[in-house]
GUMARVO-423935 format. One record per residue (C-alpha): chain; x, y, z; residue number from 0; residue in one letter. Coordinates in Angstrom, 3 decimals, always signed. Example, Ala and Ser with C-alpha at 12.3 -4.5 7.8 and 13.67 -1.06 7.14 Angstrom:
<semars>
<semar><ch>A</ch><c1>+12.300</c1><c2>-4.500</c2><c3>+7.800</c3><i>0</i><aa>A</aa></semar>
<semar><ch>A</ch><c1>+13.670</c1><c2>-1.060</c2><c3>+7.140</c3><i>1</i><aa>S</aa></semar>
</semars>
This chain:
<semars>
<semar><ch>A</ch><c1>+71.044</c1><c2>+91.141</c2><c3>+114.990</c3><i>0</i><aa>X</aa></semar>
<semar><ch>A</ch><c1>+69.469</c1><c2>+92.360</c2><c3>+111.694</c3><i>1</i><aa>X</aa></semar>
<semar><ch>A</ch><c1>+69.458</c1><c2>+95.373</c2><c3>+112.748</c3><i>2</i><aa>X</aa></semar>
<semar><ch>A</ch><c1>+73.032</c1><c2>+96.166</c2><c3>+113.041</c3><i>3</i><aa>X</aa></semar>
<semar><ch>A</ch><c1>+74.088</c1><c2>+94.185</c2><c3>+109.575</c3><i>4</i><aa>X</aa></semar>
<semar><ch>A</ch><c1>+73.827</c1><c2>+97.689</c2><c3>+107.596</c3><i>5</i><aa>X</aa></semar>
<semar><ch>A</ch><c1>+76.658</c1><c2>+98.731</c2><c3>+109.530</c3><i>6</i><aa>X</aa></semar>
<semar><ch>A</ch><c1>+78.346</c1><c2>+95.195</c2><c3>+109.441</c3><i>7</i><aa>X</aa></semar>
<semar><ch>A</ch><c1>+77.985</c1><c2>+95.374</c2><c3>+105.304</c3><i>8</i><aa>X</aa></semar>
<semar><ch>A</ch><c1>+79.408</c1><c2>+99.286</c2><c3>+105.344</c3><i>9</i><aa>X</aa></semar>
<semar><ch>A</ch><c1>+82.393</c1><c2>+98.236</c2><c3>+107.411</c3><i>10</i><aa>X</aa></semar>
<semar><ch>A</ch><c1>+82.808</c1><c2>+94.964</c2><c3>+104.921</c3><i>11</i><aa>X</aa></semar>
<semar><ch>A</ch><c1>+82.972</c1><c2>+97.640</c2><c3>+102.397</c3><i>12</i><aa>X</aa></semar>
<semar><ch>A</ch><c1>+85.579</c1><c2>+99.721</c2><c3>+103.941</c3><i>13</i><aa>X</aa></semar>
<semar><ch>A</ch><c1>+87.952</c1><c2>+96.693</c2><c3>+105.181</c3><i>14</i><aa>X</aa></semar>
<semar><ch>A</ch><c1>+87.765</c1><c2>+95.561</c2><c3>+101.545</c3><i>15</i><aa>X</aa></semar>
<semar><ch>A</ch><c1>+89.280</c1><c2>+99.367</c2><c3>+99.992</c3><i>16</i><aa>X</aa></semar>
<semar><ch>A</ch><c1>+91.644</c1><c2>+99.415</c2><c3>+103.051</c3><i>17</i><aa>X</aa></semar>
<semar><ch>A</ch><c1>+93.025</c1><c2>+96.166</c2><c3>+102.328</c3><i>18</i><aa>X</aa></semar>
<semar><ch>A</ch><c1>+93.386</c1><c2>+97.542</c2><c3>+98.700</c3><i>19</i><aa>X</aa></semar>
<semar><ch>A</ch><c1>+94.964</c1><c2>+100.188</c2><c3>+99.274</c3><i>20</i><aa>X</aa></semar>
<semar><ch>A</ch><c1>+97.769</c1><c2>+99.043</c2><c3>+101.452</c3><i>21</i><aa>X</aa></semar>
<semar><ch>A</ch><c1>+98.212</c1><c2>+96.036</c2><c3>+98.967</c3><i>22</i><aa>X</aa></semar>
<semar><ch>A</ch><c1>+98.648</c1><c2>+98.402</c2><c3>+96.376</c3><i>23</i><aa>X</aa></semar>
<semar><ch>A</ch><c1>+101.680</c1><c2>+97.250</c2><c3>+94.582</c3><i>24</i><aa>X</aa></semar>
<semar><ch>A</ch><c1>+102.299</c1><c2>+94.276</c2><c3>+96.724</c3><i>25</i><aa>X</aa></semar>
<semar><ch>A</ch><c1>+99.156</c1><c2>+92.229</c2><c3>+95.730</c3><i>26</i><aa>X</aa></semar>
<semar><ch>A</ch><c1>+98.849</c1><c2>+90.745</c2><c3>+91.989</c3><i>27</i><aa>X</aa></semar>
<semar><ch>A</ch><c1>+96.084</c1><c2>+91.603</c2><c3>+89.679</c3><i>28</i><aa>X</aa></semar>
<semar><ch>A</ch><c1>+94.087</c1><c2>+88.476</c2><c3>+90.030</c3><i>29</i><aa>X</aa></semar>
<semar><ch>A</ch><c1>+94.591</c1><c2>+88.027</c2><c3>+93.888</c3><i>30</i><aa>X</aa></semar>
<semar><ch>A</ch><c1>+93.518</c1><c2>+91.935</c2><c3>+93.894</c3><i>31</i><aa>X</aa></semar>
<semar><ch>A</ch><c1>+90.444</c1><c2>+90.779</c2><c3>+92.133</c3><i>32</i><aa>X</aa></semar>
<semar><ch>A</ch><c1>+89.315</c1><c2>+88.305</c2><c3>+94.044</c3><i>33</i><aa>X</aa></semar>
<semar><ch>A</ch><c1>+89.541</c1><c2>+90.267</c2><c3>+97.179</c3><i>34</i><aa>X</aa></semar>
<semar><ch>A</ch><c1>+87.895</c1><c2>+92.461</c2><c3>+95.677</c3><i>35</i><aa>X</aa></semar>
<semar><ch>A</ch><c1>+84.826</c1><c2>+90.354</c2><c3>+94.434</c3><i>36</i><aa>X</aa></semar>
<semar><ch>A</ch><c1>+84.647</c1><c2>+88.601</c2><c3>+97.393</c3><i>37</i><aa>X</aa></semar>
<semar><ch>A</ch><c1>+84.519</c1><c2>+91.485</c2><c3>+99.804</c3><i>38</i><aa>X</aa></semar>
<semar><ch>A</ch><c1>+81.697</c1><c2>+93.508</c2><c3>+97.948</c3><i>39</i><aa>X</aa></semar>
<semar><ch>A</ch><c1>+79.896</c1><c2>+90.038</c2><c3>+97.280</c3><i>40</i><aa>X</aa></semar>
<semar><ch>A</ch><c1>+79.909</c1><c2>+89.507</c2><c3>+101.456</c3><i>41</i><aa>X</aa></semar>
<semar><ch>A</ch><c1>+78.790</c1><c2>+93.460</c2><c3>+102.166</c3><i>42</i><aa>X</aa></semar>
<semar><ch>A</ch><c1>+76.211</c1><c2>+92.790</c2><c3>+99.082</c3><i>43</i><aa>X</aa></semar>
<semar><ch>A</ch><c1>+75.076</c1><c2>+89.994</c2><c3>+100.835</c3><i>44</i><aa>X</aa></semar>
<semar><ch>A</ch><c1>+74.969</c1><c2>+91.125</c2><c3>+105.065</c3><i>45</i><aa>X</aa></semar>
<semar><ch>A</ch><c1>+73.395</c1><c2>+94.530</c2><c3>+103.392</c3><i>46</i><aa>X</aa></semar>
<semar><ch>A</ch><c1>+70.308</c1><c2>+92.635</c2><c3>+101.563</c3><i>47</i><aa>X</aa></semar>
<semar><ch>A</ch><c1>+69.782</c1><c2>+90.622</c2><c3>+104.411</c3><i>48</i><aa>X</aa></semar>
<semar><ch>A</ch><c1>+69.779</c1><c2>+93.331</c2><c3>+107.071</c3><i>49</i><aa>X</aa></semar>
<semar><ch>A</ch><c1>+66.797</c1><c2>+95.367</c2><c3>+108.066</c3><i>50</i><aa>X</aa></semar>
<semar><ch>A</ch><c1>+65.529</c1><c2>+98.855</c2><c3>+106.099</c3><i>51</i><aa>X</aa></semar>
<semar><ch>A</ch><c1>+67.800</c1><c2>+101.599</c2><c3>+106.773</c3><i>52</i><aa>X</aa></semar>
<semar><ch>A</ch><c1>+70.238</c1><c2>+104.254</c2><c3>+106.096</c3><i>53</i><aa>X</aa></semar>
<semar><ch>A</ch><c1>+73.200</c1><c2>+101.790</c2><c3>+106.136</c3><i>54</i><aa>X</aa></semar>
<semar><ch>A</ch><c1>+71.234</c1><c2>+99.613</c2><c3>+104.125</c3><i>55</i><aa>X</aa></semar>
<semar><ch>A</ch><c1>+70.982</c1><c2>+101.918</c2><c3>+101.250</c3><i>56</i><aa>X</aa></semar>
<semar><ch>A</ch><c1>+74.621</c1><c2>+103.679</c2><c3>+101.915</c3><i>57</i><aa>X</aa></semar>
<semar><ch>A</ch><c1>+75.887</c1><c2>+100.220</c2><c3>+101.282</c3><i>58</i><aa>X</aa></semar>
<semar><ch>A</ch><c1>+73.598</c1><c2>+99.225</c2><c3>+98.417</c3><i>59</i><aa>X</aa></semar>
<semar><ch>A</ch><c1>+74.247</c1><c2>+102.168</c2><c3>+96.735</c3><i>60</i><aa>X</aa></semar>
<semar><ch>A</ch><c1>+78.182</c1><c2>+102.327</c2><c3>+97.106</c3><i>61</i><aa>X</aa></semar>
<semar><ch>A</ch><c1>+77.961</c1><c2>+98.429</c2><c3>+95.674</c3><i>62</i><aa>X</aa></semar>
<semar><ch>A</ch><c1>+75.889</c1><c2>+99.590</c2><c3>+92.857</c3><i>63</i><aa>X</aa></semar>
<semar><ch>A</ch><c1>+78.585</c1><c2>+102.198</c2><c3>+91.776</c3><i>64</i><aa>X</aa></semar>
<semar><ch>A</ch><c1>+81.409</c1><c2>+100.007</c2><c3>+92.676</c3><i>65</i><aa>X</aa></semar>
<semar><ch>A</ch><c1>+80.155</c1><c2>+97.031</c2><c3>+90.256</c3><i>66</i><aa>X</aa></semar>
<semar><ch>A</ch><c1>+79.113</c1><c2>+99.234</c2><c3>+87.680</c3><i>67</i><aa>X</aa></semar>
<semar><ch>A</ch><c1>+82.291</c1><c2>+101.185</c2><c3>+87.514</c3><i>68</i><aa>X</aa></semar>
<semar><ch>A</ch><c1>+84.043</c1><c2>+97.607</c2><c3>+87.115</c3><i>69</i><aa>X</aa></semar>
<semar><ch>A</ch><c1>+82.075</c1><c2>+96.525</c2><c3>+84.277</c3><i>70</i><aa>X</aa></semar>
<semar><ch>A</ch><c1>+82.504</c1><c2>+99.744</c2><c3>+82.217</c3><i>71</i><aa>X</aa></semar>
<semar><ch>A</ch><c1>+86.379</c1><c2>+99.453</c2><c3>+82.657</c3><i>72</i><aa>X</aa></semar>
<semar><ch>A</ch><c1>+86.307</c1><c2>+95.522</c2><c3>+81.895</c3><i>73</i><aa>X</aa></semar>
<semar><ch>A</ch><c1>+83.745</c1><c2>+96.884</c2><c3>+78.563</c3><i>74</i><aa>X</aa></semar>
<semar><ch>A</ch><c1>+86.249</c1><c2>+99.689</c2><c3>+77.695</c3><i>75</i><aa>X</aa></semar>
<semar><ch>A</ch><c1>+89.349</c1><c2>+97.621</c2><c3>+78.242</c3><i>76</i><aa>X</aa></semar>
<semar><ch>A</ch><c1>+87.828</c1><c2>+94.849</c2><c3>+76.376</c3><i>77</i><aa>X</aa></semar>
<semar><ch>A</ch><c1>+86.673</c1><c2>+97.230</c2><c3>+72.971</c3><i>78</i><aa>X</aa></semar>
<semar><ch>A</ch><c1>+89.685</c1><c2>+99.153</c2><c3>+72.820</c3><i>79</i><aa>X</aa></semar>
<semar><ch>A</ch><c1>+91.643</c1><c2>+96.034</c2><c3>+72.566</c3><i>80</i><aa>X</aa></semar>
<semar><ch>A</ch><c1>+89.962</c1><c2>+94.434</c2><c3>+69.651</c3><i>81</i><aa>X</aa></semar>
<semar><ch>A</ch><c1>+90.092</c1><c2>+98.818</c2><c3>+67.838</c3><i>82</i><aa>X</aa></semar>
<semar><ch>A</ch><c1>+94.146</c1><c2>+98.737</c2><c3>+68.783</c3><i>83</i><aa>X</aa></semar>
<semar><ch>A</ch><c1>+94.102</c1><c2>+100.503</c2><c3>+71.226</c3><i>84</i><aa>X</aa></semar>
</semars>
């Protein structure tokens, strides 16, 4: 069963921008959010608990960007309100 949780996390992953992307426009910010937090927290969570692998670290990595793209906009968002912008 471990064994096939990389690909269970990767598909998490996927399901989670699909659902994005059709909700695009249709979903509010904060619902958006917390679909969005929820279904990279679940594929963080099935990837560290699955066996070594390429999936593994396709899905580790892809998490890695995702959250650190997120906290640069929520830094940059945050600073350029309090300069005016």
């Amino acid at each position: 069963m471990r064994k096939h949780l990389g690909k269970v996390s990767f598909a998490l992953l996927i399901l989670t921008f699909i659902v994005l992307a059709f909700g695009y426009g249709k979903i509010r910010g904060d619902i958006g959010t917390g679909i969005l937090i929820i279904g990279v927290g679940l594929s963080l969570i099935t990837a560290l608990i699955s066996e070594k692998g390429r999936w593994k670290t396709i899905t580790i990595s892809i998490v890695s960007i995702v959250i650190g793209v997120y906290a640069f906009l929520i830094i940059a968002f945050f600073f350029g309100l309090r300069e005016g912008f």
